[in-house]
C-alpha positions as CSV (number, residue, x, y, z in Angstrom):
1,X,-2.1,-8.8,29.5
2,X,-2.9,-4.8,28.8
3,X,-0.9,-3.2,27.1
4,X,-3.5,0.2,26.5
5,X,-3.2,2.7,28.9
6,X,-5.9,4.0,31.4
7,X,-8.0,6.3,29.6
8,X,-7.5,5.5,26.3
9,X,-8.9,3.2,24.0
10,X,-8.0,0.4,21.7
11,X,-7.5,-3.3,21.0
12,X,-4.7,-6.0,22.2
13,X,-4.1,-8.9,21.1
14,X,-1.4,-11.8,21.7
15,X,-0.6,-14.8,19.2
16,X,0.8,-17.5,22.2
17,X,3.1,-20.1,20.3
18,X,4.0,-19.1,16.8
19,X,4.1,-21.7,14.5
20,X,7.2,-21.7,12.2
21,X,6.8,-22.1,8.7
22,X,10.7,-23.5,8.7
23,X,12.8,-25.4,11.1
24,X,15.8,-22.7,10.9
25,X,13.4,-20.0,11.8
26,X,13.6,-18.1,14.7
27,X,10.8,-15.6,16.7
28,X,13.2,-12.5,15.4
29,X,12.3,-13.9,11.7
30,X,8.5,-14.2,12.9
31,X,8.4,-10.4,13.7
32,X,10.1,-9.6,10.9
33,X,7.4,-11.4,8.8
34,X,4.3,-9.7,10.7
35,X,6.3,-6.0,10.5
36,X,6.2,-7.1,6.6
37,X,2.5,-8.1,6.5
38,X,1.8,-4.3,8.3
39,X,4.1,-2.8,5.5
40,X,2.4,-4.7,2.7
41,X,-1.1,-3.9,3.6
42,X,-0.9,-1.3,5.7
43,X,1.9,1.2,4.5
44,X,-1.0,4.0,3.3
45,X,-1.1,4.4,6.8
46,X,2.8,4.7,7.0
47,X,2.9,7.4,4.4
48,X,3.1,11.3,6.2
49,X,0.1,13.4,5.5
50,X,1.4,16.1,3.3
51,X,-0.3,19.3,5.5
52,X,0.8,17.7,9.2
53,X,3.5,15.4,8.2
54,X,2.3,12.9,10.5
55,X,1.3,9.5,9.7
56,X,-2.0,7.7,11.2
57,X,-0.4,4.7,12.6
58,X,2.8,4.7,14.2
59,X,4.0,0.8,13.8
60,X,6.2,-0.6,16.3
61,X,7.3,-3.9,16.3
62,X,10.3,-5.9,19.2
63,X,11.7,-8.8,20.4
64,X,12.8,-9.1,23.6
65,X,12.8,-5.0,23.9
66,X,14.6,-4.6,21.0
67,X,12.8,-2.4,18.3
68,X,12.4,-3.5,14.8
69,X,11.1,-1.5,12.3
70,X,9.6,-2.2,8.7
71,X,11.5,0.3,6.1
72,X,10.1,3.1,4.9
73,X,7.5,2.1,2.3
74,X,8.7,5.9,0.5
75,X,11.9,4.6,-0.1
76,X,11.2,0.7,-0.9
77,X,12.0,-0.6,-4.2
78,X,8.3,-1.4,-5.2
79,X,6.1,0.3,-2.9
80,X,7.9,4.2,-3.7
81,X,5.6,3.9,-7.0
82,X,2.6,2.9,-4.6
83,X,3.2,5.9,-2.4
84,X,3.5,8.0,-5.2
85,X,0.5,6.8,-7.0
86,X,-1.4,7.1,-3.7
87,X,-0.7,10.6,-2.6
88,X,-1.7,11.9,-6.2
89,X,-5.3,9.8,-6.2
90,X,-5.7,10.9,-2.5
91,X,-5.5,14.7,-3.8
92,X,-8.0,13.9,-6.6
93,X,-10.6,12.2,-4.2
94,X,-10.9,15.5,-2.1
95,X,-11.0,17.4,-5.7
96,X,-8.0,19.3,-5.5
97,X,-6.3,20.4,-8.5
98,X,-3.4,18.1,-9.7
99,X,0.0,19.3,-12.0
100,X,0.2,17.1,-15.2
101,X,2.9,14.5,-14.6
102,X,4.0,12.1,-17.0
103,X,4.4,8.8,-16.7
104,X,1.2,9.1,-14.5
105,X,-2.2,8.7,-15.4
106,X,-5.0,9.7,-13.7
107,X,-8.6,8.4,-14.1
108,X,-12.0,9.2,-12.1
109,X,-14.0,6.2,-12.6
110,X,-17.9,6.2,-13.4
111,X,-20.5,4.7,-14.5
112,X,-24.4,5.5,-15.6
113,X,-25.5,8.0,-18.1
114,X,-23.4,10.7,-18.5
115,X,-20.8,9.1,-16.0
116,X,-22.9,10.5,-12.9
117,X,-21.9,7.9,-11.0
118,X,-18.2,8.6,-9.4
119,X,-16.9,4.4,-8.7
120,X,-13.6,5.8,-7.1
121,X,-10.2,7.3,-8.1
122,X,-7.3,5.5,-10.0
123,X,-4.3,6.8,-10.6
124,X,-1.1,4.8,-12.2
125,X,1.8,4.0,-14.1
126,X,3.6,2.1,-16.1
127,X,7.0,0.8,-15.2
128,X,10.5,0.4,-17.6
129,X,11.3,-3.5,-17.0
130,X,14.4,-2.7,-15.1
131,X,12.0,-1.7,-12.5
132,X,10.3,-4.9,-12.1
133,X,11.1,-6.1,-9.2
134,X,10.6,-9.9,-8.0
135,X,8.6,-10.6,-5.0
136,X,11.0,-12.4,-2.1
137,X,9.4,-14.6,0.6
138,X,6.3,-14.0,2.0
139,X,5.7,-10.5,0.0
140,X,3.0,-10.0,-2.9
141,X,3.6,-9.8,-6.5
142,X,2.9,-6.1,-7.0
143,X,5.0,-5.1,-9.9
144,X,2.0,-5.4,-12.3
145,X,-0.7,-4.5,-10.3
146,X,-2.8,-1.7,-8.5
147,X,-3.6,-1.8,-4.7
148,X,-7.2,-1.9,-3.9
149,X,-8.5,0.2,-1.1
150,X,-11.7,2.2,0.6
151,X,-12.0,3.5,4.1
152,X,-9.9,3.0,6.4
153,X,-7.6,3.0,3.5
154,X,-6.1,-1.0,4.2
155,X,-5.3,-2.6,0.9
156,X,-8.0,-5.0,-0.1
157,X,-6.0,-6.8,-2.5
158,X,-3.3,-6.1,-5.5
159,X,-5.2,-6.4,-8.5
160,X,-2.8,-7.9,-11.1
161,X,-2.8,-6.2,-14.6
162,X,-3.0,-7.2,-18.2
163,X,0.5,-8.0,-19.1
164,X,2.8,-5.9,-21.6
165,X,4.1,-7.4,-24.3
166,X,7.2,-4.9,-23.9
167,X,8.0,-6.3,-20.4
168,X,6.3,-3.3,-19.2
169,X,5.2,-3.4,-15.0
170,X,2.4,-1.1,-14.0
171,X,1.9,0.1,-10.2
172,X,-1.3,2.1,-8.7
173,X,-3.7,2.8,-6.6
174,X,-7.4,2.2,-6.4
175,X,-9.5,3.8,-4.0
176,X,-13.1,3.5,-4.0
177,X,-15.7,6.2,-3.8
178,X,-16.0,7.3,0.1
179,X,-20.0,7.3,-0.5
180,X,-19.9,3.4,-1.9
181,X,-17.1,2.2,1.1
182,X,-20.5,0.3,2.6
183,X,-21.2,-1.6,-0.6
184,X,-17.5,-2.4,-1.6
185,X,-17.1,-4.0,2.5
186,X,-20.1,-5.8,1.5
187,X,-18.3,-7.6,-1.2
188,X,-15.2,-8.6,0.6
189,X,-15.0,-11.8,2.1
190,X,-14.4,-12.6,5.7
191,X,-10.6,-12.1,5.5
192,X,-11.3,-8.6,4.0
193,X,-9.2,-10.3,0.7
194,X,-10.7,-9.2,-2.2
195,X,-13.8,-7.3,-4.1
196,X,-16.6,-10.3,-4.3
197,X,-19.1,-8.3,-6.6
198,X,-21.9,-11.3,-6.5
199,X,-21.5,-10.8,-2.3
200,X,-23.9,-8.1,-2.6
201,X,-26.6,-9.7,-3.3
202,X,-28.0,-7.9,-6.5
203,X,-30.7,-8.9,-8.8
204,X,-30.1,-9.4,-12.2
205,X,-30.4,-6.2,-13.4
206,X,-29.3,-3.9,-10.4
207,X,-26.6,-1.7,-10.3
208,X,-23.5,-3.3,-8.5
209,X,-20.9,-0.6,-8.3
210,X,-18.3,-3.4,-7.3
211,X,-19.0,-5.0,-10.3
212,X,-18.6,-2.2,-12.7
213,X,-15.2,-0.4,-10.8
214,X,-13.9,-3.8,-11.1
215,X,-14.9,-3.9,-15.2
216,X,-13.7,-0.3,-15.4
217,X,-10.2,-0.9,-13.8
218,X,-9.7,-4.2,-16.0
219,X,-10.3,-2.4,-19.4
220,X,-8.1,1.0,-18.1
221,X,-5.8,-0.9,-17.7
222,X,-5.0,-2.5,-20.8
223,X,-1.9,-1.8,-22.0
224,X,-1.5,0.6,-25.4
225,X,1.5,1.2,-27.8
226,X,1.9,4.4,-26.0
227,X,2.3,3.1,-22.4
228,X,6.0,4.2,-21.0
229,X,6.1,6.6,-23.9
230,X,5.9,10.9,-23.0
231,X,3.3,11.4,-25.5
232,X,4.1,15.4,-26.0
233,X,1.9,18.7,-26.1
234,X,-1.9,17.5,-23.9
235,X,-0.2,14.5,-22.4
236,X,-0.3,14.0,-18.3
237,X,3.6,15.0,-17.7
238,X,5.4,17.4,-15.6
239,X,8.3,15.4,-15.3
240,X,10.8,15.1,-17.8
241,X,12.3,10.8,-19.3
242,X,14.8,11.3,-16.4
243,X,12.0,11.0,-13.8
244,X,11.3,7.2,-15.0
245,X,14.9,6.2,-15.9
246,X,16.2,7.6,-12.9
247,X,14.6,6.1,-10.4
248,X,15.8,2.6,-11.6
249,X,15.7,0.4,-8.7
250,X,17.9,-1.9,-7.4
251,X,17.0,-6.0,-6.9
252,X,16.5,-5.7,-3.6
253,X,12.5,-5.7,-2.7
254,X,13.3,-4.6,1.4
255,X,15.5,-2.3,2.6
256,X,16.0,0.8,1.3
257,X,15.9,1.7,-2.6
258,X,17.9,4.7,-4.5
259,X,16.1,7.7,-3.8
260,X,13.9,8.7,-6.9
261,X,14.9,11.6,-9.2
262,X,18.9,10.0,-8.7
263,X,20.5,9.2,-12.2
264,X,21.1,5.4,-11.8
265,X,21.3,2.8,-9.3
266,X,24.3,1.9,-7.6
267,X,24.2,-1.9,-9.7
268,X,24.3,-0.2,-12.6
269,X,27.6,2.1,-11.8
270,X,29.3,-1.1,-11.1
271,X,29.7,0.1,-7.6
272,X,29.4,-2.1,-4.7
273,X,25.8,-1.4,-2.7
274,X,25.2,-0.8,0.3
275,X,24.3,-4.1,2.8
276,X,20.6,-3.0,3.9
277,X,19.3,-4.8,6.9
278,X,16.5,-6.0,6.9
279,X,15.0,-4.1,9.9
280,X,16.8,-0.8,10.9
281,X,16.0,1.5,13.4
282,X,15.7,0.8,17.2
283,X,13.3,4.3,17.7
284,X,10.1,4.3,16.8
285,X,9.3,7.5,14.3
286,X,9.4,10.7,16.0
287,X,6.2,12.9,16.5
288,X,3.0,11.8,17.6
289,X,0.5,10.0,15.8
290,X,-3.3,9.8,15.8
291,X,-3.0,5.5,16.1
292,X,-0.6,2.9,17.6
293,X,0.1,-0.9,16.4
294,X,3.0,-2.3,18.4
295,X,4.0,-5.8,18.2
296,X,6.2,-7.5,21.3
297,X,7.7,-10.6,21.4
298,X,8.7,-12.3,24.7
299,X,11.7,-15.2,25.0
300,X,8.8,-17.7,25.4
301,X,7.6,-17.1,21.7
302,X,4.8,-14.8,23.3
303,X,3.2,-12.5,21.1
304,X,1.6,-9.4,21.8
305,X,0.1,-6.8,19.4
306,X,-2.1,-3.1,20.4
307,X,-3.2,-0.9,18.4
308,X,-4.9,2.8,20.0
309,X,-7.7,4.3,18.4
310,X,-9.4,8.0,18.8
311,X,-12.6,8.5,19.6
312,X,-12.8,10.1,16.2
313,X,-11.8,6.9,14.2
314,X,-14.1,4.5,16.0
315,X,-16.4,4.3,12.7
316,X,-14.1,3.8,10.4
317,X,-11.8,1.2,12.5
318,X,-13.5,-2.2,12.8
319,X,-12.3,-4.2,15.9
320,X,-13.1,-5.1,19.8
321,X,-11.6,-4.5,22.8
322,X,-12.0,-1.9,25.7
323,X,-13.5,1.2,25.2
C-alpha cells in the first residue's frame, strides 16, 4: 500500500488492527487520539513561519475519507503559551533582535569560563493560576513545564518545573544549541523520550553539555517572589497586565481557546460557550508545505500514515522508506 507519489520521496506506514484502550471506543476516537499525539509533539511544525507563512508539515488525518483535523495549536488553551514562547526563542537562536516583553523571560544558556559555551535558547513564562489548565485523556501535563527540543524541532519531552507556592504555572520552550543537536540525540533513548545525560558516555570529568543545559534549566527555573509580577523600568515587558489577564483561558484543553489579547473568557462573563468539537475542519490547510503526514483510516480498522520529505530535509529527518 503506497500512498507517495512517483517522484517524490518519503515514508508510509500502516498500523493493521488498532488495539482499543476501551470497549466503547471506536476507530473515529483512535484517529482522534494519534491527530492528538501529532499536536502534542509535533505542533512546532504546525506553527506558520513568520517570513513565508507556511508551516513545514501539513498534517492530515481521516476516517473513511472524512478529514479530521487537530486544532490549531495557536489558538489551544495550553499550547498558545508554547507557540508563543517558541516563536520568540526561535528568533533568539538565529540572533535576531527581540522587543522586551513582559511576562516573558528570555535566557541564552551557557556554560564554561566566561559562558563561551552557548547550551541552547530558553525562553518562558509564568502563568496566573486561572490559566492552569488540567490535562484530559491521553494529553501531557504541560502547565508547569517547558517543551524540550533540537533539530528537527519534535519535542523531546515537557520538562516539569519547580512548583509555585502562589499556584503559579510556567510554559516554555527549550531548544538546544544547533551545533550540540548530535550530542543531545545521543542522550535520548530509543523512543526519542527524554535527555539521558549518562547516554553519552563521558568520563568523569568531561564536559557533558546534556548534563549541564539540564542543571541550567532546573535552577532558571526556580520560581522567585517576582514571578507573574511586571517588575518596572529594565524589566523584559512590552506588554502591559492586560496581556496576562486577558488571555485567561477557558477549561477546555482542545478545541479552540479565547483569542489572546481578549479581556476575559467567555466562563467568566457568565455567558454560555461555544460547543468546540473536537476535530473541525474537513480541508486540510491551504497553501503548500515543504512536508506531508497524513493519517487514513479504512472501515476494516486499517491504518495508514505518509509523510513526504524534500531532498533538502533528508539530514535532519530520521526514517526509511523509498527514496
Amino acid at each position: 500500500m503506497n500512498f507517495i507519489p512517483d517522484g517524490e520521496t518519503g515514508t508510509s506506514i500502516m498500523v493493521l488492527g488498532p488495539a482499543a484502550s476501551r470497549v466503547e471506543e471506536t476507530v473515529y476516537d483512535v484517529v482522534g487520539q494519534i491527530a492528538d499525539a501529532a499536536l502534542w509533539w509535533a505542533w512546532p511544525h504546525m506553527v506558520p513561519d513568520a517570513t513565508t507563512g507556511l508551516t513545514t508539515i501539513d498534517f492530515s488525518f481521516s476516517q473513511d475519507g472524512v478529514r479530521l483535523m487537530p486544532p490549531d495549536p495557536g489558538n489551544h488553551d495550553v499550547l498558545r503559551h508554547y507557540v508563543d514562547a517558541y516563536r520568540r526563542a526561535d528568533e533568539l537562536v538565529a540572533d535576531r533582535k527581540l522587543p522586551e516583553g513582559w511576562p516573558w523571560t528570555d535566557k541564552r544558556l551557557r556554560s564554561g569560563h566566561g559562558g563561551k559555551n552557548r547550551l541552547g535558547v530558553l525562553f518562558y513564562r509564568r502563568l496566573l493560576p486561572q490559566e492552569v489548565v488540567q490535562p484530559a485523556e491521553f494529553e501531557p501535563a504541560a502547565s508547569h513545564h517547558v517543551a524540550l527540543m533540537r533539530a528537527p524541532r519534535m519535542i523531546v519531552k515537557y520538562l516539569e518545573a519547580p512548583r509555585d507556592a502562589r499556584g503559579l504555572g510556567t510554559a516554555g520552550v527549550f531548544i538546544a544549541e544547533p551545533s550540540l543537536n548530535g550530542e543531545f540525540a545521543l542522550s535520548e533513548p530509543v523512543a526519542h523520550d527524554d535527555w539521558v545525560p549518562a547516554n553519552i558516555g563521558r568520563e568523569k570529568f568531561q564536559r557533558n553539555n546534556v548534563k549541564q543545559a539540564l542543571e541550567a534549566l532546573r535552577r532558571e527555573l526556580r520560581p522567585s517572589t517576582t514571578d507573574g509580577v511586571p517588575s518596572g523600568e529594565g524589566s523584559r515587558s512590552g506588554a502591559s497586565s492586560r496581556s496576562l489577564t486577558g488571555s485567561v483561558a477557558s477549561s477546555k484543553a482542545t478545541g479552540l481557546a479565547v483569542t489572546p489579547g481578549s479581556p476575559v473568557s467567555p466562563a467568566a462573563t457568565g455567558a454560555e460557550e461555544p460547543e468546540v468539537p473536537r476535530a473541525g475542519s474537513l480541508e486540510p490547510p491551504a497553501g503548500p508545505v515543504s512536508r506531508v503526514v497524513a493519517v487514513l483510516v479504512a472501515t476494516e480498522g486499517r491504518m495508514a500514515a505518509q509523510v513526504r520529505v524534500p531532498p533538502a530535509e533528508w539530514r535532519v529527518l530520521a526514517g526509511a522508506g523509498r527514496g
